[in-house]
Structure formats: C-alpha cells, structure tokens
C-alpha positions as CSV (number, residue, x, y, z in Angstrom):
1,X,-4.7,2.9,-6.7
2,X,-4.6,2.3,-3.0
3,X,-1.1,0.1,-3.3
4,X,0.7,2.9,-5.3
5,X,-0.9,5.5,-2.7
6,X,1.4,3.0,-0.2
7,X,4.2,3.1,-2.1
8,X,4.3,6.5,-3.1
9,X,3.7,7.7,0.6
10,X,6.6,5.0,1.8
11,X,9.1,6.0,-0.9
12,X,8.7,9.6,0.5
13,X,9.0,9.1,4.2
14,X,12.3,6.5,3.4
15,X,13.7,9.3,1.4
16,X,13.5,12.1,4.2
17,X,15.8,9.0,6.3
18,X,19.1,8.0,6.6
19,X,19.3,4.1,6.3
20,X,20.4,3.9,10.3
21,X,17.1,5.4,11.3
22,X,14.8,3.2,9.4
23,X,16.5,0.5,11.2
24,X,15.8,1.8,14.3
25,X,12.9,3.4,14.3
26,X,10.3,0.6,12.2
27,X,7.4,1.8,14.3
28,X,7.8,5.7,13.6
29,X,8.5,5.1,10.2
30,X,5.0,3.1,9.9
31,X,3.2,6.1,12.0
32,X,4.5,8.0,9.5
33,X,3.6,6.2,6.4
34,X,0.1,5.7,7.8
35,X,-0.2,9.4,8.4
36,X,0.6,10.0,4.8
37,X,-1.7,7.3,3.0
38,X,-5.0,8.2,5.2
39,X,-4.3,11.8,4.4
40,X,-5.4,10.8,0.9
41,X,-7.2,7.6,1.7
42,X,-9.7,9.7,3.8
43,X,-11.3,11.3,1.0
44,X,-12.2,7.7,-0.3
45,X,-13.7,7.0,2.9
46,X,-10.8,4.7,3.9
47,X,-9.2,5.2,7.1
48,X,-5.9,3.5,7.9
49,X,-5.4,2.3,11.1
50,X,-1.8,0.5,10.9
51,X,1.3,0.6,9.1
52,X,3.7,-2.1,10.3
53,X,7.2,-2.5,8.4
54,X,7.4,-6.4,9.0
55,X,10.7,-6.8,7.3
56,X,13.1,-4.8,5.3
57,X,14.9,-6.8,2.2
58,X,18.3,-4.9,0.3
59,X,19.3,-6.2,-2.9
60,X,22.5,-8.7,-2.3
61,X,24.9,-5.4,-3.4
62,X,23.6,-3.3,-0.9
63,X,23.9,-5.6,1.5
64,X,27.4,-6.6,0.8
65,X,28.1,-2.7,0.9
66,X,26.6,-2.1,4.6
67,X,28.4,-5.6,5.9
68,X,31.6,-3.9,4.8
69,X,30.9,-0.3,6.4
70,X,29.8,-2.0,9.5
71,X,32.9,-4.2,9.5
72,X,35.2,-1.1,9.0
73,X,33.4,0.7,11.8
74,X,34.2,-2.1,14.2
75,X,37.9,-2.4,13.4
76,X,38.2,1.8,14.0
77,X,36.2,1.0,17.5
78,X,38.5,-1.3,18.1
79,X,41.8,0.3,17.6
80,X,40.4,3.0,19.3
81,X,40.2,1.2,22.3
82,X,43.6,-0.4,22.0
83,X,45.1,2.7,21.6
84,X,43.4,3.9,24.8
85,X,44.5,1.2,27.2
C-alpha cells in the first residue's frame, strides 16, 4: 500500500511540472513528494522524513526526442549569435 501511496503522490507532483523543472529542481520535487505521502502516511503512524529522486530514467524514445530539441535549441543560439556579431 505504502509503494503505490509513493507512486501515486510522485505521479501527481511530476504532472503539475514541466520536464525542465524536474531536472532542475530534484530536491524540491522530493520535498514535495514527501509532503504528499506523509500527508497520508501519518494516519498509519508513519512519518516520512526523505524523498530523494536519485536518478531519473526516459524510455530510449523519449530520450531520442529531448537529444533532438536540445540540439535544435543550440543551433537557433547559435545563429543567433552569428547573426549578432
């Protein structure tokens, strides 16, 4: 029960973030997540002290798809700044 509590309460915080800010923000994402599950966890008499996001893993597609955008991104930076020197 507690592990889909988890995964319930982190499916709902990622959803309310784009994907940027999860990146970003790990630890305020955990604080979050943590918030959420003792909300309900307290009433069992569990308290939840941590919620650490160790490592984030994308299925290979997704990951293809955000090396792309990122790549896209960088050539527009970069043309910007050739067309401003």
């Amino acid at each position: 029960v507690l592990q889909s509590l988890v995964q319930a309460a982190t499916r709902d915080v990622l959803a309310h973030h784009t994907f940027s800010y999860i990146l970003l923000h790990r630890r305020k994402i955990g604080e979050e997540i943590r918030t959420a599950v003792d909300a309900v966890s307290c009433r069992w008499g569990i308290r939840v002290e941590r919620a650490d996001i160790d490592e984030l893993s994308f299925p290979a597609e997704l990951q293809q798809h955000l090396a792309a955008e990122a790549e896209v991104k960088r050539q527009q930076q970069a043309r910007v700044k050739t067309s401003e020197s």
